[in-house]
C-alpha positions in Angstrom: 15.8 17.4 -6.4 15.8 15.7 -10.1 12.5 15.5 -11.7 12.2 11.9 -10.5 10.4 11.8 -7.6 12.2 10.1 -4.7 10.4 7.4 -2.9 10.2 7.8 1.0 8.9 6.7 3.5 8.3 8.3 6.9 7.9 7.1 10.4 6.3 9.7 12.6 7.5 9.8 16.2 4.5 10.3 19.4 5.3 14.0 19.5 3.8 14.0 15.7 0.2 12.7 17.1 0.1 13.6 21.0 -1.3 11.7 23.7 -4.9 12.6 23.9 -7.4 13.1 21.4 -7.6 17.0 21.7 -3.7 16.7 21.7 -3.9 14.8 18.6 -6.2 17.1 16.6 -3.3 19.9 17.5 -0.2 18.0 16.7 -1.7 16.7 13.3 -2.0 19.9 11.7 1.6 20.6 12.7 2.7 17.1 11.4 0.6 17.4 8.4 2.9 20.4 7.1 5.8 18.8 7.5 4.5 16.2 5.1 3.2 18.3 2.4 6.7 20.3 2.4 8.1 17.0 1.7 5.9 16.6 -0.8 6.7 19.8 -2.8 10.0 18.8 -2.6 9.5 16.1 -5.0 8.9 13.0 -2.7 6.7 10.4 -3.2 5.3 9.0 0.6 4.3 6.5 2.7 3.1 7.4 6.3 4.1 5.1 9.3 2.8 6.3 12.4 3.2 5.1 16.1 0.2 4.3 18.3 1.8 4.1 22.0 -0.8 6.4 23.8 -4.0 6.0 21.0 -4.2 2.1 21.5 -3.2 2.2 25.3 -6.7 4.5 25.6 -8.8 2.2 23.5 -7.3 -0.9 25.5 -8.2 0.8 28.4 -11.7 1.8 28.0 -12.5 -1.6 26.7 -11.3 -3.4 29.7 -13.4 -0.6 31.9 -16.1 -1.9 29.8 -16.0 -4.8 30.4 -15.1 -4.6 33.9 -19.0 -2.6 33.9 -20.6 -5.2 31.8 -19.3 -7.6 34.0 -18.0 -9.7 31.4 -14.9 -11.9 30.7 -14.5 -11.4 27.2 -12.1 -8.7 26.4 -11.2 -7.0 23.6 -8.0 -8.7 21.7 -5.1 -6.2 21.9 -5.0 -6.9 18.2 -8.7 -5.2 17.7 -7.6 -2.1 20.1 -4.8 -1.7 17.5 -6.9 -1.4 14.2 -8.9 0.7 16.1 -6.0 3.2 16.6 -4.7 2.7 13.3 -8.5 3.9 11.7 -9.1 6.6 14.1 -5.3 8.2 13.7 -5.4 7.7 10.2 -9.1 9.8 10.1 -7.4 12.6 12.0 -4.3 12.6 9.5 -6.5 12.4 6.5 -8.2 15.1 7.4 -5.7 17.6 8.3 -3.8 16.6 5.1 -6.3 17.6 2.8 -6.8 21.3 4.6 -3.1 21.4 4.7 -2.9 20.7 0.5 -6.3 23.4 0.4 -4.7 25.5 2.4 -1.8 26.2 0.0 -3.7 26.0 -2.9 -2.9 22.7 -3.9 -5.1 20.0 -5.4 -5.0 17.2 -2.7 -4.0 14.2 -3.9 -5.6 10.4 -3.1 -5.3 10.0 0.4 -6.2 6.9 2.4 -5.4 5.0 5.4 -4.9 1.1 4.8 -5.8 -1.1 8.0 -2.2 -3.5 8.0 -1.3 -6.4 9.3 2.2 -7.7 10.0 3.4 -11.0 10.2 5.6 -12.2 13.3 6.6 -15.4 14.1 5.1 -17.3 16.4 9.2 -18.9 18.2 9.8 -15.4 18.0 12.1 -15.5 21.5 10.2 -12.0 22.4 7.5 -14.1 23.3 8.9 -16.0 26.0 10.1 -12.9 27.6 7.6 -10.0 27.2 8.8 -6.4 28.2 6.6 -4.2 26.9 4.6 -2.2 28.9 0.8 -1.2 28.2 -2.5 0.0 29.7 -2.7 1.3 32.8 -0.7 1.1 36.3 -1.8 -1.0 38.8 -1.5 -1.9 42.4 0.5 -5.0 43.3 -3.2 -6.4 44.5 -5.0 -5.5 41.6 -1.9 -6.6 39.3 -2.4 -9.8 41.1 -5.9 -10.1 40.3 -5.6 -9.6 36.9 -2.8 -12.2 36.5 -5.3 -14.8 38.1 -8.3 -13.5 36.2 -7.3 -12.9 32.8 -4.2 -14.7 32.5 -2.4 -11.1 31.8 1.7 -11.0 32.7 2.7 -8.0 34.9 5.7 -6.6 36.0 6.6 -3.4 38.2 7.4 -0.6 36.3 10.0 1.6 37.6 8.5 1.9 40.7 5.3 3.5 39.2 3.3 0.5 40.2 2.5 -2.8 37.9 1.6 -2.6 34.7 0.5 -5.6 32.1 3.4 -6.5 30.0 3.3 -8.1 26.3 5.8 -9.5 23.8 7.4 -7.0 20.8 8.6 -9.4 18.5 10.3 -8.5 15.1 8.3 -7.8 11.9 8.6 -10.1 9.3 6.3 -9.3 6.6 4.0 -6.7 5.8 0.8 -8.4 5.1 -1.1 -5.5 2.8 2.2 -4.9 1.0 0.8 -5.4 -2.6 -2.4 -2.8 -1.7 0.1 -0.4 0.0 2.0 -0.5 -3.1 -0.6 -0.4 -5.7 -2.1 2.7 -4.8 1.2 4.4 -4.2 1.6 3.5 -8.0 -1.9 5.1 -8.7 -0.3 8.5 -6.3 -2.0 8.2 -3.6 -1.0 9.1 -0.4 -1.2 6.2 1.9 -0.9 6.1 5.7 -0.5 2.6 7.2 1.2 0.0 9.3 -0.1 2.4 11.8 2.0 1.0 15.2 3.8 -1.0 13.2 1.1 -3.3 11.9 -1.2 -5.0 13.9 1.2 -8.3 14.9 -0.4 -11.6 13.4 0.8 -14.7 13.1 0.5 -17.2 10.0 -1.9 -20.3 11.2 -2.0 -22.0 7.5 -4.1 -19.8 5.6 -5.6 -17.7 8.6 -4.0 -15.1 10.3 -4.6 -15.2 13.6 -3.5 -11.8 16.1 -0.7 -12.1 18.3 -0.4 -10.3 22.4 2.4 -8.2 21.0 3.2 -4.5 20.2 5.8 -3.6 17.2 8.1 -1.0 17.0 6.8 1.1 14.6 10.3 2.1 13.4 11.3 -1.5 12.7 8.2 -2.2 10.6 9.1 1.4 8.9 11.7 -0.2 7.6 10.6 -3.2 6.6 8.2 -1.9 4.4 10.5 1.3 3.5 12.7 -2.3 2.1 9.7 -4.0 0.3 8.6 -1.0 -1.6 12.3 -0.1 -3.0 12.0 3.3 -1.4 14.9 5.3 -1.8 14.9 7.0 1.5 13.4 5.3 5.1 12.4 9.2 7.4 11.9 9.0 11.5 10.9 12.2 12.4 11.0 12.1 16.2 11.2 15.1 18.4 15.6 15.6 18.4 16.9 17.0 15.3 20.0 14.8 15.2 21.0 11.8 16.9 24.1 11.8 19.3 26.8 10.0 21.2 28.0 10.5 24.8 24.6 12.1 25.0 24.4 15.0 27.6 27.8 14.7 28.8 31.1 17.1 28.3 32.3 15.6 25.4 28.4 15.2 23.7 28.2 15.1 19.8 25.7 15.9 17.8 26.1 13.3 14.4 25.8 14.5 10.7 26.3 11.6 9.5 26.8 7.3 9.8 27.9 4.7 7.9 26.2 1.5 8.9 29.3 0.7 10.5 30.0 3.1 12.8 26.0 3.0 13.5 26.1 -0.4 14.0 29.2 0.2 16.7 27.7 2.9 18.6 25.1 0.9 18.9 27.6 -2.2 20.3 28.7 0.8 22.4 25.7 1.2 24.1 25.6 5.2 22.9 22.0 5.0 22.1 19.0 4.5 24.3 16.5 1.3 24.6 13.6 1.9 23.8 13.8 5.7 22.7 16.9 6.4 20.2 18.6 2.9 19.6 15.5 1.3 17.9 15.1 4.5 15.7 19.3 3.9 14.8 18.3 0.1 14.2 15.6 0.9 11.6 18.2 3.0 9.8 20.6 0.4 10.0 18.2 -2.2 8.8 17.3 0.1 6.3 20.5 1.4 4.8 22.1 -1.7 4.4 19.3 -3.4 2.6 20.9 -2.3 -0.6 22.8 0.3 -2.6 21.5 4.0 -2.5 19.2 3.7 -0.1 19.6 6.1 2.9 17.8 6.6 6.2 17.3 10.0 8.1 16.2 10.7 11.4 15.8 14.4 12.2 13.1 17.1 14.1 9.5 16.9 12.9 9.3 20.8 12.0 12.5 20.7 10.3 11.7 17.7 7.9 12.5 20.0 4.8 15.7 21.1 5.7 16.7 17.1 6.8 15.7 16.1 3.3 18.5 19.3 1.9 21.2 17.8 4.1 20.6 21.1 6.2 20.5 19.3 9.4 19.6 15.9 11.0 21.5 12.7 11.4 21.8 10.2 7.9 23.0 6.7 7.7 23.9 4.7 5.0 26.9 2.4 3.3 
């Protein structure tokens, strides 16, 4: 590493948080390692984080809620999400700070910034919502809460029915200027927890959308409006692949946007697990020169950042 320190931001994957709250405790001490090692290696970090499980459990219990209270008024899927973003980011800042004690360091600023990201309200995503949240349901009570509370559901896999809600793209990170301010000022900021809690521009307000973001996507969004050098997605593989788990499987080193972009036409990657993480790089490394994107293991974050192992993609 040269003495500058290299701008990154990281996008941690649900095996970095868990998916209960004792789960989470566990997994953020692990997690928080990984990002202190990146940290003596010279980086300078933003922290994305998803919020699948975390804001599916505060959704849920405030639906039971109200179910008990026998009320109508629900809480806005946009409120359940900067829930999740404050109580993930409480649990991250803690851990952090041991993890920086623990080695003796003095632990720098760290705070977590409640963010908004702007979507747009013709997104086509809306029209066709796929994404899956909250809790199964039988095809009667599925039906009851399509009459009740105006909820789309689908059957998932045949698992039951689930609600389903929109996942448009992210357009513009709303707290970009705070984010980056106190970045400047070195601290370490955790946001756009779940990708941002999805608003959409109503003249001056800002008014929250049905919709979940992938965290990835906003990653690199704001990885692109900071001028980072380098956009991480630690997930839970330590490369990516093609003809994954057949014969002839490959583990990759290395992509060019172009060959990214046609495995991707290829269908090599998964929807939904791998392909989205491939399309933040994408995004990412082709948003302008010497800027690269990384996706490797969580405990082997370190060694991804030497070009030890892990997947990288750029022009």
């Amino acid at each position: 590493m040269t003495n500058k320190k290299k701008r990154m931001v990281i996008a941690l994957g649900g095996n970095a948080l868990g998916n209960t709250l004792p789960e989470q405790m566990q997994a953020v001490k692990i997690t928080s390692k990984a990002i202190v090692d990146l940290m003596e290696e010279g980086c300078e970090l933003v922290i994305v984080h998803g919020n699948g499980p975390q804001v599916g459990i505060i959704n849920n219990a405030m639906t039971d809620y109200a179910h008990h209270i026998q009320s109508t008024c629900l809480t806005p899927l946009s409120v359940c999400g900067a829930m999740s973003q404050a109580y993930v980011g409480y649990d991250l800042q803690n851990s952090l700070r041991e993890e920086f004690l623990n080695r003796q360091l003095t632990p720098p600023p760290i705070a977590t910034i409640i963010t908004q990201t702007r979507v747009d309200a013709d997104d086509p995503a809306f029209t066709e919502p796929t994404k899956p949240i909250g809790t199964f349901m039988t095809k009667e009570e599925a039906r009851e809460a399509a009459g009740e509370r105006g909820w789309i559901v689908k059957e998932d896999a045949g698992r039951g029915y689930r609600r389903v809600v929109a996942s448009p793209k992210p357009k513009e990170i709303i707290e970009l200027s705070a984010i980056r301010a106190m970045m400047n000022d070195g601290a370490l900021v955790i946001c756009t927890g779940g990708g941002g809690i999805p608003v959409i521009s109503e003249g001056n307000h800002l008014a929250g959308a049905v919709a979940v973001l992938d965290k990835d996507l906003s990653a690199a969004l704001l990885a692109e409006s900071l001028d980072a050098d380098y956009l991480f997605i630690l997930t839970a593989v330590e490369k990516a692949a093609v003809n994954f788990g057949k014969p002839d499987q490959k583990w990759l080193d290395h992509m060019t946007v172009a060959e990214a972009e046609q495995y991707c036409r290829e269908g090599q990657f998964a929807p939904g697990s791998m392909l989205p993480k491939v399309q933040a790089c994408i995004n990412f490394a082709k948003s302008g020169k010497g800027r690269t994107a990384m996706i490797s293991l969580l405990e082997k974050a370190k060694e991804a950042l030497r070009n030890e192992t892990g997947t990288t993609i750029s022009l």
